[in-house]
VMD Tcl script that draws the C-alpha trace (Angstrom):
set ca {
  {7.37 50.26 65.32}
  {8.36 53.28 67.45}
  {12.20 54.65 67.32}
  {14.08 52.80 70.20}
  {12.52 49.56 69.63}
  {14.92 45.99 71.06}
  {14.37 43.36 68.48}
  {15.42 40.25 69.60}
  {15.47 36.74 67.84}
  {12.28 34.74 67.93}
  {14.32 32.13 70.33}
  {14.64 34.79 72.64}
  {10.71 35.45 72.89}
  {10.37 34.01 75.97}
  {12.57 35.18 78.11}
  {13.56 39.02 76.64}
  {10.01 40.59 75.88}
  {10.66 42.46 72.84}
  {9.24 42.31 68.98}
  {10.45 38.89 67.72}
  {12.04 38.16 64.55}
  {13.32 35.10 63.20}
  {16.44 34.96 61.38}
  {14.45 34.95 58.18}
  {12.32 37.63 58.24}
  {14.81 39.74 59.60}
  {15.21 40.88 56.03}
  {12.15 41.63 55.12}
  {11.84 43.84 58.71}
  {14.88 46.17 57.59}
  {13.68 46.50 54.26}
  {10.18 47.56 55.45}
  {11.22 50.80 56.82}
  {10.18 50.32 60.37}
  {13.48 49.82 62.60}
  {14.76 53.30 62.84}
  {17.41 54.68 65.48}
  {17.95 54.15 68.18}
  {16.89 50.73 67.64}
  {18.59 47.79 68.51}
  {18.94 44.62 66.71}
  {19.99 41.26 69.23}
  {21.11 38.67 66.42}
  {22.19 35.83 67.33}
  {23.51 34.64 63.78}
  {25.84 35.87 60.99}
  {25.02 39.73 59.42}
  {26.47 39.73 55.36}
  {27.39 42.83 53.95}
  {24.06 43.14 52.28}
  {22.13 42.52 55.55}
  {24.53 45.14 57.12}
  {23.61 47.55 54.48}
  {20.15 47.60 55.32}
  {20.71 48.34 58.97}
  {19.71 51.97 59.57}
  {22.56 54.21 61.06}
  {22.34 54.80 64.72}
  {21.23 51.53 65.47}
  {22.85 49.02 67.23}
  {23.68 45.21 66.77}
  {24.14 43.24 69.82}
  {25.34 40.09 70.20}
  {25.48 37.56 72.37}
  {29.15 36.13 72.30}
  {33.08 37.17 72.28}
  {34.05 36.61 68.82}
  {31.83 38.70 66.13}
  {34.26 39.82 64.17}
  {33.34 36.79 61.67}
  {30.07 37.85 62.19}
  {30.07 41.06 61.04}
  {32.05 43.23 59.40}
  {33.09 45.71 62.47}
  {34.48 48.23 60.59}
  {32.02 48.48 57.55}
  {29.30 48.78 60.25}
  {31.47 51.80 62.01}
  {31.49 53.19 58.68}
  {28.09 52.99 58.18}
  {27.40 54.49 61.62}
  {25.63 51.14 62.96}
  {27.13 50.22 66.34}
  {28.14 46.66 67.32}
  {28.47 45.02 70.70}
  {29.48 41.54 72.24}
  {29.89 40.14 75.58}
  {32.97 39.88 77.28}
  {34.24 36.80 79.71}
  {30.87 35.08 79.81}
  {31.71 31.53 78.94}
  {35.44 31.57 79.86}
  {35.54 28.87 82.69}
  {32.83 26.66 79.84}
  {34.85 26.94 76.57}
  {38.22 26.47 78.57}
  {36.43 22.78 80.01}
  {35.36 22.36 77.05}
  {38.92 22.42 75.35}
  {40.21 20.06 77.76}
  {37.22 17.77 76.84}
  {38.60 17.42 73.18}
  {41.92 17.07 74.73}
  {41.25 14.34 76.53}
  {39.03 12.93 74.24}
  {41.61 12.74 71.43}
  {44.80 11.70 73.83}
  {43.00 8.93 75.71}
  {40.66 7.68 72.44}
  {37.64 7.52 74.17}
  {34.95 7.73 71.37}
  {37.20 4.60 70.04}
  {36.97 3.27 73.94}
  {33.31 3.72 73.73}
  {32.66 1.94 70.56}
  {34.74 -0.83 72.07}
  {33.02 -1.56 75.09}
  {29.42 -1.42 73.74}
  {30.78 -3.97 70.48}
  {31.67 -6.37 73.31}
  {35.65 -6.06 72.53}
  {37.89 -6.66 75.25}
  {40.32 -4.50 76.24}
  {43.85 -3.91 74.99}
  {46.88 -3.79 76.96}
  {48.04 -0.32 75.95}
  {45.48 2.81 75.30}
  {45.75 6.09 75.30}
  {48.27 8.77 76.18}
  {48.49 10.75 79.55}
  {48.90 15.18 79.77}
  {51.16 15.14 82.45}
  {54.62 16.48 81.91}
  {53.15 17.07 77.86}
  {53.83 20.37 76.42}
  {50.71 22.58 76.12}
  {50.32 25.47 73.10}
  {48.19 28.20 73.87}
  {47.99 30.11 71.23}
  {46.50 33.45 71.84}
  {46.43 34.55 75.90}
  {42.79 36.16 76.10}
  {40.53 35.08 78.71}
  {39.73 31.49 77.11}
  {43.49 30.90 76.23}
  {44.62 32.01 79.97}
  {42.11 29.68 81.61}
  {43.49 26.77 79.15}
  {46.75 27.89 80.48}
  {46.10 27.47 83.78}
  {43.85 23.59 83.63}
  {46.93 23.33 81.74}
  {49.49 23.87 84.37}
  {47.19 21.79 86.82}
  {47.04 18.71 84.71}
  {50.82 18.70 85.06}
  {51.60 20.19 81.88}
  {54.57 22.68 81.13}
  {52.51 25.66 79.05}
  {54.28 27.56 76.24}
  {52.32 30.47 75.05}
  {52.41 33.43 72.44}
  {50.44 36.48 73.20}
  {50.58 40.02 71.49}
  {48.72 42.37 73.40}
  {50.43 44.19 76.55}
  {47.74 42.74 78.82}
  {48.31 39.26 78.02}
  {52.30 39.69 77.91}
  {51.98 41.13 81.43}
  {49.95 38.32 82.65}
  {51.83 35.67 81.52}
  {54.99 37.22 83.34}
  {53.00 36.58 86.43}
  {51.56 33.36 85.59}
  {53.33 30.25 87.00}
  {54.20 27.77 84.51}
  {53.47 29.47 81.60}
  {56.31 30.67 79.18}
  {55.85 32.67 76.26}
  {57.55 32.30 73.15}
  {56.94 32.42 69.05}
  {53.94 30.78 66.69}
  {56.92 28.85 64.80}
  {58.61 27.61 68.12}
  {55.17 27.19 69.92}
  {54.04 24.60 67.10}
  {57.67 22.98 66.87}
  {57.75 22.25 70.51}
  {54.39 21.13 71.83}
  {52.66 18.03 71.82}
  {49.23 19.95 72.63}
  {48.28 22.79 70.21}
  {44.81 24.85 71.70}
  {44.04 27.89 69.75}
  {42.32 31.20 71.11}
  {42.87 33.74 68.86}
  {40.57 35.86 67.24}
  {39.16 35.67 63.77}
  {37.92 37.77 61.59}
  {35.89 37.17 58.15}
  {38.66 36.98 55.14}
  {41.28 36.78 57.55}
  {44.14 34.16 56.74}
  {44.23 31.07 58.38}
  {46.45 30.85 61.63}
  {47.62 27.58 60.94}
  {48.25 26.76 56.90}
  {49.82 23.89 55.51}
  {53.15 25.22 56.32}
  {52.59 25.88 59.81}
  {50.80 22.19 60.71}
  {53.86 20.56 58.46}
  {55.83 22.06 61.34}
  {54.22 20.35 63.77}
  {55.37 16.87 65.10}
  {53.71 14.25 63.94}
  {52.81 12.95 67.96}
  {50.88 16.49 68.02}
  {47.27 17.22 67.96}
  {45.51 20.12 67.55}
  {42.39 21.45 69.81}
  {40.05 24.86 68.22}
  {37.28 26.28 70.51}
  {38.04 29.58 68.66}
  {37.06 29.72 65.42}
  {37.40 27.45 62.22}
  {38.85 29.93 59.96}
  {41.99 29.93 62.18}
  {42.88 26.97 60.99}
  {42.88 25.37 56.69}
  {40.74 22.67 57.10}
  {41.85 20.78 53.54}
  {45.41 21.48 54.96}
  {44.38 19.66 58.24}
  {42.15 17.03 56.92}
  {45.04 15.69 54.99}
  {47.38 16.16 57.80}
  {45.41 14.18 60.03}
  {44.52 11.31 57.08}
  {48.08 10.69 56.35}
  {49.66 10.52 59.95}
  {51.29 13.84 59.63}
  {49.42 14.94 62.62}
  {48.41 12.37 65.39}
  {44.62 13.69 66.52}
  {42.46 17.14 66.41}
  {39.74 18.48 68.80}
  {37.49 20.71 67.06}
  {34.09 22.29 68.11}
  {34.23 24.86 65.45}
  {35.05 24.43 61.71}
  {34.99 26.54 58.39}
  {32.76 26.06 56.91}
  {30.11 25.21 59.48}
  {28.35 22.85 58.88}
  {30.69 20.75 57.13}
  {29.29 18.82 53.71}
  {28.08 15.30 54.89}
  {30.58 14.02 52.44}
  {33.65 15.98 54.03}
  {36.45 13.73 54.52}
  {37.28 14.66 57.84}
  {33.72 13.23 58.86}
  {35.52 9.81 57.85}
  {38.79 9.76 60.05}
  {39.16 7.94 63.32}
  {41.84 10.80 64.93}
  {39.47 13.68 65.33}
  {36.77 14.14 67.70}
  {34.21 16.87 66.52}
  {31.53 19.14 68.77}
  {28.87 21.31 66.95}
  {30.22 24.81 68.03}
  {28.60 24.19 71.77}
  {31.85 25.34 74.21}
  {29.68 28.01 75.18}
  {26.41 25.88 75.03}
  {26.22 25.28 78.66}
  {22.23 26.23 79.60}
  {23.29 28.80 82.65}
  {26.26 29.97 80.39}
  {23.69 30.74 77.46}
  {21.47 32.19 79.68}
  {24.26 34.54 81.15}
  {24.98 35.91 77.18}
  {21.76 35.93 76.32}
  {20.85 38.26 79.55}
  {24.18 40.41 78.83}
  {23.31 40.97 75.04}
  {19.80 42.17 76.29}
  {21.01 44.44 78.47}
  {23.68 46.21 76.08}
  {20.54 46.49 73.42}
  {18.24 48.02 76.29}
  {20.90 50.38 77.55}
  {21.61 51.52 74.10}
  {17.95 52.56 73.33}
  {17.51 53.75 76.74}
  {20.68 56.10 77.15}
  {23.12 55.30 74.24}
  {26.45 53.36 73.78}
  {27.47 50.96 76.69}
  {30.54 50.05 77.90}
  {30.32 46.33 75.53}
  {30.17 48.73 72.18}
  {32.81 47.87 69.69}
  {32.52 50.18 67.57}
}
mol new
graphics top color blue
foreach p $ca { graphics top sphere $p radius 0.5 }
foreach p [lrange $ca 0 end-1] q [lrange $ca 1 end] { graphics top cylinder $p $q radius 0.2 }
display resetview
């Protein structure tokens, strides 16, 4: 192949027009010598250090999502002098729906409800627990966490917050509703805990054991983030032994989970495969965006979506 060449993932073949290689033979393609720079590699799955070492420099990865720092190693890849790029605000509105779907999932025991109605059961006197006047967690005030904060806010709920960047401190003095305050008093006080932070591979976990021991035991957690945020084992047992109430989780470390993982057994926690963003227009939308950052790279160099 010619210098300059988009390489996207044989998924993509239909709709992006470029040489297609699957995940699998993506490999073998680097190792044959015949992406050189300014190529541009769209991957749409996780690049290892070896993989990234086989990437020529002056190429680009490009891919189609927010969070790639577990991905990829950003900074190795800087080092190397490979370029890395994501998509920014594409699926906000979608992942921030989505977290409310756990939510309410978990607080008003619908798969439970579900498996109810279709075993003929009748139905109890009490179910359930309502969001209004609950305290909400957002941990993390990027685009997904400030759209939580705000469904939030409309379902009645008072918002408590933590945020470290400027832009997210100055938006949440604006914001109505929505207080900010510390990770330690944040998990003390609320009975909703929705993570948005972002992860990166060999980071530590947000929440440990120490941190979920800290939460009350009428809590339950919601992650659309990432699942390294958060010590599964630590969790699992949290959730088996009543020391935390419920969880919401559409992404999980490791993913997928063993078919023999204890969490798969509990009643409390309502699991997603990692589809927040899985909407059909909203993958279409990332998809399209991650083109064009590979085709503008070839075509006239970095783009404004370049990480690194």
């Amino acid at each position: 192949m010619s210098a300059g060449t988009v390489y996207v993932p044989a998924a993509w073949a239909g709709e992006a027009g470029g040489p297609a290689v699957g995940y699998d033979s993506l490999r073998a393609l680097l190792e044959s010598g015949t992406v050189a720079p300014p190529s541009a590699l769209c991957v749409d799955e996780p690049i290892d250090d070896r993989l990234l070492a086989l990437v020529p420099s002056g190429c680009l990865l490009s891919f189609p999502g927010t969070g790639v720092w577990d991905l990829v190693d950003v900074d190795r890849a800087a080092a190397r002098g490979v370029r890395v790029s994501n998509i920014a605000n594409y699926g906000t509105d979608a992942i921030a729906e989505h977290t409310f779907a756990l939510m309410l999932a978990v607080t008003r025991s619908l798969l439970q409800a579900d498996r109810r109605v279709r075993a003929g059961l009748p139905p109890p006197d009490c179910w359930g627990t309502t969001l209004a006047s609950r305290v909400l967690g957002v941990v993390g005030l990027g685009a997904v966490g400030r759209r939580t904060a705000q469904l939030g806010a409309a379902f009645g709920m008072r918002v408590l917050a933590t945020a470290s960047r400027e832009d997210s401190v100055r938006w949440a003095a604006g914001a109505e509703g929505v207080r900010l305050t510390s990770l330690p008093d944040l998990l003390k006080r609320c009975d909703v805990v929705s993570l948005h932070l972002r992860y990166a591979r060999g980071d530590r976990p947000t929440l440990g054991r120490v941190e979920l021991a800290s939460m009350k035991s009428t809590a339950i957690l919601v992650n659309t983030g990432r699942g390294g945020l958060v010590d599964l084992t630590a969790l699992t047992e949290a959730l088996a032994s009543g020391a935390l109430a419920g969880a919401g989780l559409d992404v999980l470390d490791p993913e997928p989970l063993p078919a023999d993982h204890p969490l798969l057994a509990l009643d409390n926690v309502v699991l997603s495969p990692h589809v927040a963003a899985g909407a059909p227009q909203v993958r279409r939308r990332a998809i399209a965006a991650a083109l064009e950052n590979a085709r503008s790279f070839v075509h006239s160099g970095p783009t404004v979506d370049v990480l690194r």
